[in-house]
N, C-alpha and C positions, 0 to 999 in steps of 0.2 A: 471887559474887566468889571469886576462888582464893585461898587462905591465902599469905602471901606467904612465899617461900621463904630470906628470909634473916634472920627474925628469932626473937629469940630463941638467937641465933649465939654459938658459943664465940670465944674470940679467936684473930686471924687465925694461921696457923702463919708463922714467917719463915725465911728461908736461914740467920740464927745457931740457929736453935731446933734448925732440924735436926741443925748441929754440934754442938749440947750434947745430942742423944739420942744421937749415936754415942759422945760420952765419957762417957756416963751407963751406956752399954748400954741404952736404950731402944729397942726396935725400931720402925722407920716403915713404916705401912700406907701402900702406891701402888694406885690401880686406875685403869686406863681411863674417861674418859668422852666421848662424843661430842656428847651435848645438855642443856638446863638440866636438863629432869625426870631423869633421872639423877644429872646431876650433884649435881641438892642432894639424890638418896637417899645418896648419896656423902656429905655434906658432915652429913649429918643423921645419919646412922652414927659418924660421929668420923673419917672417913679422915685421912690427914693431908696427903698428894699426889694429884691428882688428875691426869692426864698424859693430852692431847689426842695420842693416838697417831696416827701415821700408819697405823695397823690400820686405820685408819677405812675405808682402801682394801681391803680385805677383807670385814673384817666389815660395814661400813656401806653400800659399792659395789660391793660382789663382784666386786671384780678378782681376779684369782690371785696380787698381789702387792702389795707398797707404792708402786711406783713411779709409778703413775699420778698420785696425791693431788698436786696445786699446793699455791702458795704462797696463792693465793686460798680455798682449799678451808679450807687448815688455819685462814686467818684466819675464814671465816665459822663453821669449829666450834670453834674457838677461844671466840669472844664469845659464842656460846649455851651454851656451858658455863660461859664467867666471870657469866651472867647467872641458873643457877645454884646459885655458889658463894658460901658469904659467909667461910667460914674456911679451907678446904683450902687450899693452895700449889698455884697453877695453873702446870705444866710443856707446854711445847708442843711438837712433835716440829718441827724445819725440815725437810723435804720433800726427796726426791733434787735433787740436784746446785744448792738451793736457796744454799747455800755452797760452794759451787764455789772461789771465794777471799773471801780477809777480806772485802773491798768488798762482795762479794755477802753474805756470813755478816753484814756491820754492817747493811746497806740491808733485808735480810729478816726479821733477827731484831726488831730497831725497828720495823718493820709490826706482827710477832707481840705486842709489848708494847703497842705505841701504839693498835692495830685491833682489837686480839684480848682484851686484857685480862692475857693470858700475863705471870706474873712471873718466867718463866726460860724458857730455851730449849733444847731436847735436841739435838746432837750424833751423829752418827755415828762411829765411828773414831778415829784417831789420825792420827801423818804429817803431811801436808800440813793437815790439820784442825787440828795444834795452834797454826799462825800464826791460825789463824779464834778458838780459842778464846781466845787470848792477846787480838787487840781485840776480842772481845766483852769483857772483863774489864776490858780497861782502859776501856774505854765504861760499867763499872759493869751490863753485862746478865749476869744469870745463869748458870749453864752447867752443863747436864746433860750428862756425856760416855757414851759407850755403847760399849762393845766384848763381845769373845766372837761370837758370831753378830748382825750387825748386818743387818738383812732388807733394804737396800739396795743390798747385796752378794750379793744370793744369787746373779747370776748367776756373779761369780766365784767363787762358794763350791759351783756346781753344785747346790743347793739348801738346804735349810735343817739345818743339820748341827751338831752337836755344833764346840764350834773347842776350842783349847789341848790337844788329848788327848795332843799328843806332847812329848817332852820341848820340844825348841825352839819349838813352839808354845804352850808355857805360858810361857817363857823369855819370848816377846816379847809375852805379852799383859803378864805382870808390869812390863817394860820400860814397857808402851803405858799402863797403869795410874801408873806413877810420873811419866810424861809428863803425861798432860793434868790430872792434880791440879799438876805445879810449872807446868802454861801457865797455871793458874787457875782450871779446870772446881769447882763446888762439890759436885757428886754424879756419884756412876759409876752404870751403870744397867751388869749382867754380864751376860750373857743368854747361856746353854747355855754353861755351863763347866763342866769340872769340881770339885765341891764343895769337893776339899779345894786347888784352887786358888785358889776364890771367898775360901775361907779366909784363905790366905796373902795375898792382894790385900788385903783388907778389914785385915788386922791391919797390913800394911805401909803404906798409905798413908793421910793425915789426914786425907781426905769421907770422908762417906757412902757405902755401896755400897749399890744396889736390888740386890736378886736376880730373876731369874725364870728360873727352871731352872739354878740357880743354887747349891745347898743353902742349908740353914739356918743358916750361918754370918756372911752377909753382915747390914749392918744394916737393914735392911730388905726387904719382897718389895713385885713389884708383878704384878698379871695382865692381860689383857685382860677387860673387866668382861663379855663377851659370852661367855667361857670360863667364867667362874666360876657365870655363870648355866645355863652346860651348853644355852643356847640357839645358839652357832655351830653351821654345817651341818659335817656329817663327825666327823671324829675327834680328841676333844678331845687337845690336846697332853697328852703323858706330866708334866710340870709342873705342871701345872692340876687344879684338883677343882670340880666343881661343887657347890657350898654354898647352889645354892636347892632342891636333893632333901630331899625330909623336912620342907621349910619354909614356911612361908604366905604370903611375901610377899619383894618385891627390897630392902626392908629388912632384914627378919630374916636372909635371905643375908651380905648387906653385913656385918652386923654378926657373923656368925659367920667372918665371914674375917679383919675385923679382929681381933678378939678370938682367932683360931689364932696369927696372924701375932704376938701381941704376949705370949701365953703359950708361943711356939714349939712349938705343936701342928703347924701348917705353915710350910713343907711339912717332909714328913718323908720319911723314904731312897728311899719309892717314887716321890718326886718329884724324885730328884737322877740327876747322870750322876757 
């Protein structure tokens, strides 16, 4: 018989808890996870977010992008990651053009909670996505909003690129940032920005921020769990460290990254733009 994976479990983490580490100054540990046995090495570390990315389309399927991953896809690693988790805060990414408008963002996100296990759902963008994030809110579903390099975008970003570097483009992420926090969204996830804008964002607005390329400003980081283990093909993003070098096991990892992320060891300037 297998040890059951969710006993013996800290208590659950909830979307208030995370509000009260950002006015505490507690930093929140995010990593990827795509199936249970990671999930609960996740969950068995202390993480505190555990986020069903759309990476999965990468790293899990080896597309060259995110775009392929369904709504089916993300529900099926959705539930084998909530099966497991027994304390982390299960974040699910909705899938290109999955929210296209509200109706599609209410009818998709309700699968991802009702099928999936997901107790909030990640967002792309701003704009047109702030009517999707306003009724997921009023619907009482959670809302992780994401801006700076959004990978669902890459083609009009012509690839994967640093965003906000210039003045006006930091101007409207700040803008995009103060948006989807008054539409409702409960966490920003910044992804390639510049640090001491990550900064300004984080200090200006009332969620949480994730960081991932992001500096160490923001209230929390998160990575793709497949980076951290320095097991994705090619060349790990300039953001990322792999923390199972020098270490015995995908726990000891885990827990060294939590444990940088929450003494602000990581990331550190060679991890920032």
């Amino acid at each position: 018989m297998y040890a059951n994976a969710k006993s013996n479990a800290r208590a659950a983490v909830t979307v208030p808890q995370l509000h009260a580490m950002k006015t505490r100054s507690a930093k929140i540990v995010a990593l990827t996870a795509y199936d249970a046995s990671f999930a609960a090495q996740c969950d068995a570390a202390g993480v505190d977010v555990v986020l069903i990315g759309d990476s999965l389309g990468m790293v899990v399927q080896g597309h060259a992008s995110t775009l392929p991953v369904s709504v089916e896809h993300m529900i099926y690693h959705t539930a084998a990651v909530a099966r497991g988790i027994a304390s982390a805060l299960l974040i699910a990414d909705m899938p290109f053009m999955s929210y296209r408008d509200a109706d599609a963002g209410l009818r998709n996100a309700g699968r991802l909670l009702a099928e999936g296990g997901a107790a909030m759902v990640k967002l792309e963008g701003a704009g047109h996505v702030l009517e999707t994030i306003a009724a997921l809110a009023q619907h009482a579903i959670p809302v992780c909003a994401h801006l700076g390099l959004t990978p669902q975008s890459v083609h009009k970003f012509g690839g994967y690129r640093v965003q906000g570097k210039t003045k006006g483009a930091a101007a409207q992420l700040l803008a995009d940032a103060r948006a989807v926090a008054a539409a409702g969204a409960d966490l920003l996830v910044l992804e390639c920005v510049p640090a001491t804008l990550a900064k300004r964002i984080t200090a200006e607005i009332p969620i949480p921020t994730i960081g991932i390329g992001a500096g160490a400003d923001c209230d929390g980081q998160v990575l793709v769990l497949y980076d951290m283990l320095g097991i994705t093909p090619g060349k790990r993003p300039r953001f990322s460290k792999d923390f199972l070098a020098g270490r015995g096991s995908v726990g000891e990892a885990i827990r060294a990254y939590a444990d940088a992320v929450r003494s602000g060891a990581f990331p550190s300037v060679e991890h920032a733009f």
